[in-house]
N, C-alpha and C positions, 0 to 999 in steps of 0.2 A: 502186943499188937499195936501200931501207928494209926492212930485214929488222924481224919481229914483234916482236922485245928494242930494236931502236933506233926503232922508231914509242911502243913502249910508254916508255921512255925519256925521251923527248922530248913527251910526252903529259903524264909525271909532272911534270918542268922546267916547262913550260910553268903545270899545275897548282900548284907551290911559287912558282912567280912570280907566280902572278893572288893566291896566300895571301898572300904576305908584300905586296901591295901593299896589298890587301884590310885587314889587321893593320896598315898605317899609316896610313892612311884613316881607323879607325877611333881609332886611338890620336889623329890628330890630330882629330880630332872629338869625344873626351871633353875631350880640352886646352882643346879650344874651349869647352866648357860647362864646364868645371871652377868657373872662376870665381861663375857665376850657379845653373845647376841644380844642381850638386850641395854646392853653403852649407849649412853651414862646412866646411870641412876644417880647421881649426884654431882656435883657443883665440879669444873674443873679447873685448875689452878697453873696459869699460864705464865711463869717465870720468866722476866724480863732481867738479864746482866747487866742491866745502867741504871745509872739514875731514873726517876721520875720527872717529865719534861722534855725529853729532849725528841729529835724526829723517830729514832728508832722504838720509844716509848709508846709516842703517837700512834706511832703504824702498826705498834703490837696490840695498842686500841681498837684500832679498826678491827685488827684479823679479830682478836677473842667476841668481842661485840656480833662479827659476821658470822663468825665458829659458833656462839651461842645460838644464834635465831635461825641455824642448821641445824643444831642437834637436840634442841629444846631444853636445855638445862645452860645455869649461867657459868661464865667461864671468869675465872676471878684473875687480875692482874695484880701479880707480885714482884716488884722490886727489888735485884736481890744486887746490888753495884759491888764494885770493888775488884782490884787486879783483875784488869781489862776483861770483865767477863768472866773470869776461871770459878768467881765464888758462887756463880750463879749456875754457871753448868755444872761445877762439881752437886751442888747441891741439887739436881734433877737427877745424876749420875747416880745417886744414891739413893732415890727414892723409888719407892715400892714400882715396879714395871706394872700398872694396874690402869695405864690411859689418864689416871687422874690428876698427873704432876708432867707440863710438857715446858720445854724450852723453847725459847721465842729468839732464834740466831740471827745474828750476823754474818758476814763475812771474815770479822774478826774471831769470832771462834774458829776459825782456822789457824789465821794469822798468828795469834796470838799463841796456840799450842807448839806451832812450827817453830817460833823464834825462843818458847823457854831451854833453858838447858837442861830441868829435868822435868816435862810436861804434867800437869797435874792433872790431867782428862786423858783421856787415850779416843780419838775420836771414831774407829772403827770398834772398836770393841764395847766402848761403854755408852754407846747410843745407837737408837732407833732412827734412823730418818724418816720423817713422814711427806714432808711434802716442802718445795720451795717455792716461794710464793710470789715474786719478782724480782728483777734485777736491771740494776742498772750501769752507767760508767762512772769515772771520778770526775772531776774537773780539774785541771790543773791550769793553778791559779798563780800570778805570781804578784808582788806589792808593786805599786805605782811608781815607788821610788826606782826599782828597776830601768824603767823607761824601758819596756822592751814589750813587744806585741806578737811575738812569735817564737816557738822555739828554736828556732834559728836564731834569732836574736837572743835569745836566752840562753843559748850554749857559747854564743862568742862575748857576752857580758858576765860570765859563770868565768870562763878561760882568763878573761884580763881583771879577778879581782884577785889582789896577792892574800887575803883570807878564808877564801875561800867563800860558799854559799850557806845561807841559814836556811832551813829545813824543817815545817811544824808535823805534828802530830797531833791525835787525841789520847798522844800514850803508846810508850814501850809496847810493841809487836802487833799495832792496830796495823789495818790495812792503809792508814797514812803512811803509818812509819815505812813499812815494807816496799810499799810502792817507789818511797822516796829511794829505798836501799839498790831496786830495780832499778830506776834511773843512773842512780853512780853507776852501778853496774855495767848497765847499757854506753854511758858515753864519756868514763871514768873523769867524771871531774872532781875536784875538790868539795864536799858538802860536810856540813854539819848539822845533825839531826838533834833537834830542840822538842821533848816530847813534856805535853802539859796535860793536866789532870780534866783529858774532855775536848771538843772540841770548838766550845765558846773559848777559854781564855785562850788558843790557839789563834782564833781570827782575831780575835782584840792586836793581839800581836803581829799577826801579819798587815793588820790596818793602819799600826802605828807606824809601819817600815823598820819594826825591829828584826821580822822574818822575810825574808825574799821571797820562799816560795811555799806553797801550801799544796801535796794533792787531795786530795777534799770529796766528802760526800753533798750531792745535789743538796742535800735538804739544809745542810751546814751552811753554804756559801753561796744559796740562787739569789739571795735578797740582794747581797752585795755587788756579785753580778750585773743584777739586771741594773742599780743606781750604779754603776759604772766605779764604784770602790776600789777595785780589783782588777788584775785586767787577766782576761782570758784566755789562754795560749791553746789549749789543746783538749780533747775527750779522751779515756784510756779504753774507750770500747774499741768492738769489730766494725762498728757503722759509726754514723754522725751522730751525734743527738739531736731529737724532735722541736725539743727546745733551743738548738744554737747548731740549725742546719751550715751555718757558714762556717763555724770551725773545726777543722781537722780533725780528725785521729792522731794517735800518738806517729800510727804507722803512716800518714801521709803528710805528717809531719817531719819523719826522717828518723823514725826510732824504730825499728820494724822489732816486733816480737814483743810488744807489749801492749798484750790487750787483755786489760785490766776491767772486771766489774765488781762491783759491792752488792749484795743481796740479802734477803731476809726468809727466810724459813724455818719450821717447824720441829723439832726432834721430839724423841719420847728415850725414856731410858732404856738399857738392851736389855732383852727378853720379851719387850709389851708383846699383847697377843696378836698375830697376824692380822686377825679380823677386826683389832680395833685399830690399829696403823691402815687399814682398808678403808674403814669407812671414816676414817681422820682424813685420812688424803681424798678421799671425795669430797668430802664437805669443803674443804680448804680449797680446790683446785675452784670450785662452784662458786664459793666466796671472792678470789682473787678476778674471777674472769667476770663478774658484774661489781656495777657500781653498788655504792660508795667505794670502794678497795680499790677498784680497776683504774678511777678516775683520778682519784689517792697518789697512785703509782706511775699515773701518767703524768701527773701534774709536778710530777718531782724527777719526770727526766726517768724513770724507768717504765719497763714492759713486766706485765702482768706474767707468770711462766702456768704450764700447767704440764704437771709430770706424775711419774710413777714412785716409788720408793726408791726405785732401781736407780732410778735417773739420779734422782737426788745424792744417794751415795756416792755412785759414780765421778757426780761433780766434786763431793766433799773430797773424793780419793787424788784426782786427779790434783784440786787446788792443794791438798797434805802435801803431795810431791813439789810442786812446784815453789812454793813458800819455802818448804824445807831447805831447798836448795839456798833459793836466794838469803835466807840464814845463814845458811853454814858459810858460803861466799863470803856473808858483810861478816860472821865470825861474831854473831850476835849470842849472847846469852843475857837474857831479859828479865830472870828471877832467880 
């Protein structure tokens, strides 16, 4: 017979057992979402394809700095240069899809897969797009020795040199190069495409009058701009630039159909979890559209973006086709 102490007893047991099952039920159910709901729980490691230094380095400062004081854990800048980017996104492409390892792009990540002969990334399939975080136009620049102030005048001093035209880059399949390939393309002149490790020993050379013409990122060539170095023919956007309302477009300049921007966004490797590419690109969009970033990006001649994943791709797809082409056109194979 169950006396009142051994009902009471066995009532308790009974009750410490339903708890501690209860207590691991639970435990394996935050395990379960540890991964996705509750990103990050530790440090994230922001992969930068260039050197250390240069404006795209900077600007991937700003974003990790702005993406850290969004998510509450720090986001670490890593450096990873070499063959215009490819060693750096290969090495995201391969790391664990966990939100923890992201790529910090260019425009050349495009460029740059478009123009190898056998691509070493595959950009729809071995990346996450998260979010694009501005963009802006080129500038195209040409040296002083030119004497020419217009592309007008630059396509009838291009016609009457029996050597044709020098041509800089920061490198085989950068969106210097390409743009430059676009140009021939556009108004078949004579050029020669002179590509350097970067796009400092690039203006050294265009400042010396060893290169006639440069298409150029704002951040590369606003200095030499503004002291009058350089002279300034044209923007590769849809609109004017904010910064140099008096000169043209490509297209009211007389090149129609090239309209050219450079940008900087986000990737993650393919597979990461939907919910952490969601609340990456919240964070980022939130970051880009206040200062510091905003201000960042206006001060360098481009506009802040604020988009979806969808968008993002979409744009990367769209730029894949069109680079592609203008490769196969110039008949580039770049590695």
């Amino acid at each position: 017979m169950m006396t009142p102490r051994t009902s009471t007893i066995r009532r308790l047991s009974c009750a410490a057992t339903a708890l501690t099952a209860l207590t691991v039920f639970l435990a394996v159910l935050v395990q379960a979402q540890t991964p996705t709901q509750n990103y990050p729980l530790k440090p994230i490691t922001l992969v930068v394809p260039f050197a250390p230094g240069g404006g795209t380095d900077s600007i991937a400062r700003d974003v990790g700095k702005a993406l850290g004081d969004k998510l509450g854990q720090v986001v670490i800048i890593e450096n990873k240069g070499g063959a215009g980017g490819s060693i750096g996104a290969n090495a995201v492409a391969k790391a664990p899809a966990d939100g923890y390892t992201l790529l910090f792009a260019t425009s050349t990540f495009v460029t740059n897969a478009a123009a190898e002969a056998t691509p070493s990334y595959n950009i729809e399939k071995d990346f996450a797009p998260i979010a694009m975080i501005g963009r802006g136009p080129l500038l195209v620049v040409a040296s002083k020795e030119m004497g020419v102030k217009t592309i007008a005048q630059l396509r009838t001093a291009m016609a009457s040199r029996p050597d044709g035209t020098n041509f800089c880059s920061a490198g085989n399949g950068s969106i210097n190069h390409l743009s430059g390939e676009l140009f021939r393309q556009k108004t078949q002149l004579a050029m020669t495409h002179v590509p350097y490790k970067g796009s400092g020993p690039a203006t050294v050379d265009l400042l010396a009058g060893r290169i006639q013409l440069f298409f150029a990122t704002v951040p590369t060539i606003l200095p030499h701009v503004q002291e009058s170095r350089v002279e300034l023919l044209a923007v590769t956007g849809a609109k004017r630039s904010t910064l140099f309302p008096s000169t043209p477009t490509m297209a009211e300049a007389g090149i129609k159909g090239f309209e050219i921007s450079t940008w900087w966004g986000v990737l993650a490797p393919a597979k990461t979890p939907q919910t952490i590419i969601d609340k990456l690109n919240l964070a980022i969009n939130e970051a880009a559209a206040r200062d510091p970033l905003r201000s960042r990006l206006s001060n360098e001649g481009a506009d802040a973006v604020s988009g979806s994943p969808a968008d993002f791709r979409k744009t990367l797809l769209a730029e894949t086709v069109l680079w592609r082409e203008v490769a196969k056109s110039a008949g580039l194979k770049t590695h």
